[in-house]
C-alpha positions as CSV (number, residue, x, y, z in Angstrom):
1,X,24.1,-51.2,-42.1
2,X,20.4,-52.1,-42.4
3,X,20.3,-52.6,-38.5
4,X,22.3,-48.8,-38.1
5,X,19.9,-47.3,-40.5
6,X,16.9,-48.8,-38.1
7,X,18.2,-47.6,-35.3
8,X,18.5,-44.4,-36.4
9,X,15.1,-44.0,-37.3
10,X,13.7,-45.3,-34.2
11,X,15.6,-42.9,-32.2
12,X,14.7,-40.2,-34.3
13,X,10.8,-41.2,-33.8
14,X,11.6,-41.3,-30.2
15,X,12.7,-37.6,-30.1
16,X,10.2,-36.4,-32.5
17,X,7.4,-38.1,-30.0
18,X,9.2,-36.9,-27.0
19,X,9.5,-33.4,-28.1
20,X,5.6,-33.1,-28.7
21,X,4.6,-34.0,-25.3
22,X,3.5,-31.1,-23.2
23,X,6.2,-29.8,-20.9
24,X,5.3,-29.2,-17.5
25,X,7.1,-26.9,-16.0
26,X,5.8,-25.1,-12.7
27,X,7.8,-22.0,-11.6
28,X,5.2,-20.8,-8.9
29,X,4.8,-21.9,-5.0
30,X,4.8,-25.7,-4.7
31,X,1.9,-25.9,-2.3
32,X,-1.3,-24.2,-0.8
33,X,0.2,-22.8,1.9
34,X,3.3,-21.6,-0.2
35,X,0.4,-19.5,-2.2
36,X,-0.7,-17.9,0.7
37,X,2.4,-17.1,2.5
38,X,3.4,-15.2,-1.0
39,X,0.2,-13.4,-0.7
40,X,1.0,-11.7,2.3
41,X,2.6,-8.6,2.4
42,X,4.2,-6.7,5.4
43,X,4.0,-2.7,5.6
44,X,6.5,-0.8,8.1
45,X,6.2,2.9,8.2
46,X,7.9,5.6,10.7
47,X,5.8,8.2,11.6
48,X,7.1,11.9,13.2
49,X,5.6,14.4,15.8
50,X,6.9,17.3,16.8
51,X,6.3,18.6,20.5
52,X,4.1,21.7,20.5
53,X,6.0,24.7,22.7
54,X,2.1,25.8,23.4
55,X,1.8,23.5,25.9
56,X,3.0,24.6,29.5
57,X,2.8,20.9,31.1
58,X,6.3,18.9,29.9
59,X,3.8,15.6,30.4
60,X,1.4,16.7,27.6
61,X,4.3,18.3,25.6
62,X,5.5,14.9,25.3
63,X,1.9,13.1,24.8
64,X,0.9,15.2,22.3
65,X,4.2,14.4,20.2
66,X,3.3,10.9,20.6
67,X,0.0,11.4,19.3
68,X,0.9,13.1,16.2
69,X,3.8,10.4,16.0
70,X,1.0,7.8,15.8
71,X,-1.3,9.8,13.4
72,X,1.5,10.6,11.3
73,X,2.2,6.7,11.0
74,X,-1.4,5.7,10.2
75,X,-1.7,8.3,7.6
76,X,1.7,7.0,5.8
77,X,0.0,3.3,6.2
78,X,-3.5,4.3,4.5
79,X,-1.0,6.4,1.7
80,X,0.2,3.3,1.0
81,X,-2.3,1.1,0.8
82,X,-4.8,3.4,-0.8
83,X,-3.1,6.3,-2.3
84,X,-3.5,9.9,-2.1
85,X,-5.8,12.2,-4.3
86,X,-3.4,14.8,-5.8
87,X,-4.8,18.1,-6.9
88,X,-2.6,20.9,-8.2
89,X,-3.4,24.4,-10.6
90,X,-0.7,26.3,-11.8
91,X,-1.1,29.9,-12.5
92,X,0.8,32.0,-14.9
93,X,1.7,35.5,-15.8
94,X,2.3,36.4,-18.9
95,X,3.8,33.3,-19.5
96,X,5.9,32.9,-16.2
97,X,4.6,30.9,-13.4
98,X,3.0,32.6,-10.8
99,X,1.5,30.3,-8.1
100,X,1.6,27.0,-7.8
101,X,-0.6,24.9,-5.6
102,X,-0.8,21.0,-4.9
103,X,-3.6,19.4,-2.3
104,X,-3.0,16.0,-1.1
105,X,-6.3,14.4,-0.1
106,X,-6.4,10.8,2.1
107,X,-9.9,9.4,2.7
108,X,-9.3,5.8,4.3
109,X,-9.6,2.9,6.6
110,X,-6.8,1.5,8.7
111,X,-7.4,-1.7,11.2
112,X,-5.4,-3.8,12.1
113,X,-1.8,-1.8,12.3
114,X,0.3,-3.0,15.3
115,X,2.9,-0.1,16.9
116,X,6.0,-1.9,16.8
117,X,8.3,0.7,18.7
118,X,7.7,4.3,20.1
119,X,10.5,6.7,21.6
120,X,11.4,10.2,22.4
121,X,14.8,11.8,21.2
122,X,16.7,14.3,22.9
123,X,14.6,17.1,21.6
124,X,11.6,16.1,21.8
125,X,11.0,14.4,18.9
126,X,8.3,11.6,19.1
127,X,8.5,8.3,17.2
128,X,6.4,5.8,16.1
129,X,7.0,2.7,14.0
130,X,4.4,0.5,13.2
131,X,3.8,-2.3,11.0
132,X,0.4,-3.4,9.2
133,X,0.1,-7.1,7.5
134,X,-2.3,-6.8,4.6
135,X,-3.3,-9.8,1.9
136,X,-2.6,-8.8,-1.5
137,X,-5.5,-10.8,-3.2
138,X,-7.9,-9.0,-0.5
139,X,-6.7,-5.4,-0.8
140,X,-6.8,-5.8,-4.4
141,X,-10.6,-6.8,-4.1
142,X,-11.4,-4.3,-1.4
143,X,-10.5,-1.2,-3.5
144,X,-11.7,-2.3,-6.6
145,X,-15.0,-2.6,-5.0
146,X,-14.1,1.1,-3.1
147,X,-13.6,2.5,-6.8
148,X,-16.3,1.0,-8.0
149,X,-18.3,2.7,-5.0
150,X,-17.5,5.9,-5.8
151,X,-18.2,5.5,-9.1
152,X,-21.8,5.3,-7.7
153,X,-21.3,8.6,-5.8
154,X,-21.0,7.0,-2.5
155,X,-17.6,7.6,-0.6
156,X,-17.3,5.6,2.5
157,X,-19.0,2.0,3.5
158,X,-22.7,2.0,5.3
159,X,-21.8,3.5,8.5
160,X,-19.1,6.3,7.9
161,X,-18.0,9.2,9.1
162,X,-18.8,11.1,6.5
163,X,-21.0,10.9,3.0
164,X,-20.0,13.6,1.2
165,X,-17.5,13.2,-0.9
166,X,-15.1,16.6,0.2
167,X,-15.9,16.7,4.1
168,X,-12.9,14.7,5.1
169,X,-10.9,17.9,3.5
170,X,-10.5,20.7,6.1
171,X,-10.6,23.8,4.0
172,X,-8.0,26.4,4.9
């Protein structure tokens, strides 16, 4: 009995000490290159143009589809990758809504996008898909330091396009 009783209490002290001891438990990517591969993220848009009937010549007809394919493809990349401005007034009537306007505004910078596949359908139609691969660690510190820029009233990098701040938005 004395040996049972021993025993006991040694195995008891073995738990308690083994149940204090820091757990190590590691849920995330098992090396360096595993980190990096997760911080990579692929983008795949379609983008849509419409052939213009103002155009006499079937040739630019169906370049200028293509064109507005391709534009339309960058501007749903930089959407998602920097967002859109929104903009919208509501205006009411004696309590009844009267008008209602929303602006979308897109001020960015795309490099890098590859065109993966472009084709015409029967009508016309031009499409382009396309595919940008972006860091996430990087994009997160590139528009933390763009909002942080226009914080300080500036709007696009040394060299742009543009430096004030509603020039990019064609006023109708």
């Amino acid at each position: 009995m004395n040996n049972l009783l021993k025993f006991s209490i040694a195995a008891g002290a073995a738990l308690l000490i083994g149940g204090c001891a820091p757990q190590h438990y590691h849920s995330g990517p098992s090396s360096y290159a595993d980190t990096q591969l997760s911080d990579i993220q692929v983008i795949n848009v379609t983008g849509y143009g419409a052939p213009k009937s103002t155009f006499d010549n079937l040739a630019q007809r169906r370049l200028m589809a293509l064109r507005a394919s391709e534009v339309d493809a960058y501007r749903k990349i930089a959407e998602q990758v920097a967002g859109l401005q929104i903009i919208g007034d509501t205006r009411t009537d004696d309590f009844i809504a009267d008008r209602d306007r929303l602006r979308t505004y897109l001020n960015s910078f795309v490099q890098g996008a590859t065109i993966t596949d472009q084709e015409f359908e029967a009508d016309g139609m031009a499409i382009t898909t396309m595919s940008l691969k972006i860091s996430r660690s990087e994009m997160r510190r590139m528009l933390e330091e763009e909002r942080y820029r226009k914080a300080r009233g500036d709007n696009l990098p040394q060299g742009g396009a543009y430096s004030h701040p509603n020039a990019f938005a064609p006023r109708y």
